[in-house]
N, C-alpha and C positions, 0 to 999 in steps of 0.2 A: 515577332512584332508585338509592340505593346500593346494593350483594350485600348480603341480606341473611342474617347470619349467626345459627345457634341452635344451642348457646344462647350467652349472654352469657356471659366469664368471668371471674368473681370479681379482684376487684382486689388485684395481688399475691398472686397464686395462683401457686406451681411450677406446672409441667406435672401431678406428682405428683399435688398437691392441688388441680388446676381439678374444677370440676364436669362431669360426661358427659351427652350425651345420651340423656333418658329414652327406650327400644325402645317402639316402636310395640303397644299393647294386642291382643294377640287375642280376649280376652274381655272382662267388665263388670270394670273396676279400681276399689276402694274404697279409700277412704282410710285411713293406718295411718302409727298417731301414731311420727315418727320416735323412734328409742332413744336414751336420755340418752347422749353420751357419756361415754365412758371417761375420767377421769384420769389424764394421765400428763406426764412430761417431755414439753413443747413444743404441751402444750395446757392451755387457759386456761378451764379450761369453768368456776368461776366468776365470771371476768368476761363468757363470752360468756350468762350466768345472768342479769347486772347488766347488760347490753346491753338485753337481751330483755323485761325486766322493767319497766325505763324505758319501752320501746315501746311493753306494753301498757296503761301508764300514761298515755301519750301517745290510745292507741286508745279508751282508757275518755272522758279528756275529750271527745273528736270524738263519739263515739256520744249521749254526755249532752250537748250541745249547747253545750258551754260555749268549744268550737273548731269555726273555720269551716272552719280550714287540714285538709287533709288531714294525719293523724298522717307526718311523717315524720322520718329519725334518719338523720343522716352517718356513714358506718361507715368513709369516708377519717382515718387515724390511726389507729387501733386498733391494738396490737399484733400481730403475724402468728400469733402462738398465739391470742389471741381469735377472729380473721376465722378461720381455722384450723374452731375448732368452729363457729361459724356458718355458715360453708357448709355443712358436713355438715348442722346440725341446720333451716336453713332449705330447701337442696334445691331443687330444678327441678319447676316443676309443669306444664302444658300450655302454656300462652300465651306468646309472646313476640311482643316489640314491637320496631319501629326507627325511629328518628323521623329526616329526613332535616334538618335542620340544621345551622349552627358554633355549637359542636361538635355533632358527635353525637349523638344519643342512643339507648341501645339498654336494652333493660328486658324482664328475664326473670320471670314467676310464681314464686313459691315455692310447696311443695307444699299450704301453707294460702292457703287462696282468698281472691284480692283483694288479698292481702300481694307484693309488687313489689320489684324490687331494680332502681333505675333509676340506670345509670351515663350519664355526660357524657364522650365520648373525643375527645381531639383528635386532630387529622389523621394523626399520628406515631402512635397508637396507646396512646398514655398516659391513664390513666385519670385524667379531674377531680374527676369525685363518684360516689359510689356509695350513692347514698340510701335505706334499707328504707321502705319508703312503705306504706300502707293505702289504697284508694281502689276502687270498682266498679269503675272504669277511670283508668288514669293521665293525670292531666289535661292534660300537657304534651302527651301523642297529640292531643287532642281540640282541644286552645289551637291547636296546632301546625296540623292541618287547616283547623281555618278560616282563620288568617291568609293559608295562601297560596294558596287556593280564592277563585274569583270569584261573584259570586253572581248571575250569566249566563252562560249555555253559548256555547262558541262558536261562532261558526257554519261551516257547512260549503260554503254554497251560493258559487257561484263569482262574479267580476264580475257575470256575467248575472242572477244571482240562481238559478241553475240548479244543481239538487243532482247531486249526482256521479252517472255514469253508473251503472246497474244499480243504483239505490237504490230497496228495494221499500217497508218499511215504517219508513225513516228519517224522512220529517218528518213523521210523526204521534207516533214513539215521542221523538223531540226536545221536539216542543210537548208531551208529556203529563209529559215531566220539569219542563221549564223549571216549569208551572203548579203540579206537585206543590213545586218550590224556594220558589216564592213563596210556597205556604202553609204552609211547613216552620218549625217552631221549637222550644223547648222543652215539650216536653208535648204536642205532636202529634203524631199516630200516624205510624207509618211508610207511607210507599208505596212497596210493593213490583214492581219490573217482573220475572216469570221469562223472561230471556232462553232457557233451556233450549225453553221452548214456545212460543219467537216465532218465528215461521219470517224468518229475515231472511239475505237475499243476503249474499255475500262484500264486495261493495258496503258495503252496511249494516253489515255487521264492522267494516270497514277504517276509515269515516266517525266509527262510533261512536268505536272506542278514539283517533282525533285528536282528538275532542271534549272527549274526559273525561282523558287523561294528563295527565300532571305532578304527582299529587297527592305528598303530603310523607309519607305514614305508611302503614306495611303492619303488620296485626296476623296473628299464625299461631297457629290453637287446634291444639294435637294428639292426637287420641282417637281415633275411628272414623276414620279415615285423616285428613285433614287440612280445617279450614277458613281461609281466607286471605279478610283484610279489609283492602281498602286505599283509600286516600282518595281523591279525582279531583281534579282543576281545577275544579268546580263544587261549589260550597259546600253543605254537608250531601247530598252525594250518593255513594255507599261503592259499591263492586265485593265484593259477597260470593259467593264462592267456594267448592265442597264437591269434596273428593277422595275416592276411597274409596281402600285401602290401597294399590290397585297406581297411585295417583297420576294416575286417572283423573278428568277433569273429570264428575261427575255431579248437578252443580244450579248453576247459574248464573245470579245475578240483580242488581240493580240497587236500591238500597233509598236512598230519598230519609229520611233524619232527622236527627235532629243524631249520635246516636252511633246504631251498630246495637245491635241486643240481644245475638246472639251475642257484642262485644265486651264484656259486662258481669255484673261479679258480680251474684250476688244479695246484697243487706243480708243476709238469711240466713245468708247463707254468712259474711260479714262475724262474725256473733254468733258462729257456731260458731266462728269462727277464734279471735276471743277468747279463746276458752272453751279450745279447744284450745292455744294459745298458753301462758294461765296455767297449763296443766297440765306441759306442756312445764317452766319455768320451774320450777317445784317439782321435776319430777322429777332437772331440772340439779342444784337448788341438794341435793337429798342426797348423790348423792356425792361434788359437792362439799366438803362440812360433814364428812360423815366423812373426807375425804383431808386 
């Protein structure tokens, strides 16, 4: 798996104008509708008004059913004064994603939930696409997971059939995935293993993470210190991870579904975005109008 890097930065961003890492919360953070930008030389804020506006144009289809596609909009070409105010006014929210592919892919939340900014970078570091997407989850994480995920664990046990030495509670916790895989699909509840409360030998560590690496996608929430989602070698089966601020592993577990929950907006949240979005959008287009 590739370093993975948070957050993502804006495509043809100066240094100046990249976007920063949001500081780690010390208390409960509420949302707070970014401020219309300013008009001035070298910002475009009514075309980044007509950017935004189309999107939610795009998001209203998708929610009314009349699209299947996930709403999303190519921001490669835009002038530099447009992308300019849309960084600013789109912003860094918790989540980011990396998808281990050619090329790349790496995809940062924006501060309204569910709303994504998913760029394509090839090897050299040149940005492909930089696409503002709408989605509970970005679907290429999830496309991406399964193709290169097997949908058998592999095995650990040697010629003899003999599991590795000091292995206490590895071939009961293997058999109880493998069977949770097989009945895993969409709409099936999760099965959760808390590794935190399994007592299992160094043995059993060591066996498990051979079994399960390789997978293609790490997702990172950031709030109460950190949770990290990453995908395995075995299909529909995710390594979810909880840190609290000083980067301590404090919950550890094992969750067999097609996507975890933690990685997923709520439609909810989706509406509100909307809603907030269209407000956005207005409050663009008046200074706009009067500049």
């Amino acid at each position: 798996m590739r370093p993975f890097p948070i957050p993502i930065r804006a495509a043809e961003a100066d240094d100046d104008e990249s976007l920063v890492v949001m500081p780690m919360p010390h208390e409960m953070a509420t949302f707070e509708m970014p401020r219309p930008p300013e008009p001035g030389p070298g910002r475009d804020v009514a075309g980044a008004a007509t950017v935004l506006a189309d999107f939610v144009s795009r998001l209203d289809a998708w929610t009314a059913g009349a699209d299947d596609a996930t709403p999303a909009l190519e921001l490669i070409g835009l002038p530099a004064e447009t992308l300019q105010v849309l960084n600013e006014t789109l912003g860094e929210g918790e989540v980011a994603v990396i998808v281990d592919a050619e090329p790349m892919v790496r995809i940062q939340e924006t501060v309204f939930a569910g709303v994504w900014r998913e760029q394509r970078v090839a090897a050299d570091g040149a940005v492909l696409s930089d696409v503002l997407r709408a989605a509970v989850v970005p679907p290429v994480a999830v496309e991406r997971a399964a193709e290169t995920a097997s949908p058998r664990l592999r095995s650990t046990a040697g010629e003899a059939g003999a599991w590795p030495d000091g292995a206490m509670n590895l071939p009961p916790l293997l058999h109880e995935l493998q069977d949770a895989m097989d009945r895993s699909g969409p709409g099936v509840p999760a099965h959760v293993v808390n590794l935190t409360l399994l007592p299992l030998s160094s043995a059993d560590t060591a066996a498990l993470d051979a079994v399960l690496e390789g997978g293609s996608v790490v997702m990172l929430s950031r709030g109460f210190g950190n949770c990290r989602i990453s995908s395995t070698a075995a299909r529909n089966l995710w390594r979810v991870q909880y840190f609290n601020n000083m980067q301590t592993l404090i919950l550890n577990t094992i969750e067999v579904v097609d996507v975890p929950a933690a990685a997923l907006a709520a439609r909810e949240d989706l509406d509100e975005t909307r809603e907030r979005l269209a407000a956005l959008v207005h409050w663009m287009s008046e200074p706009a109008a009067s500049a």
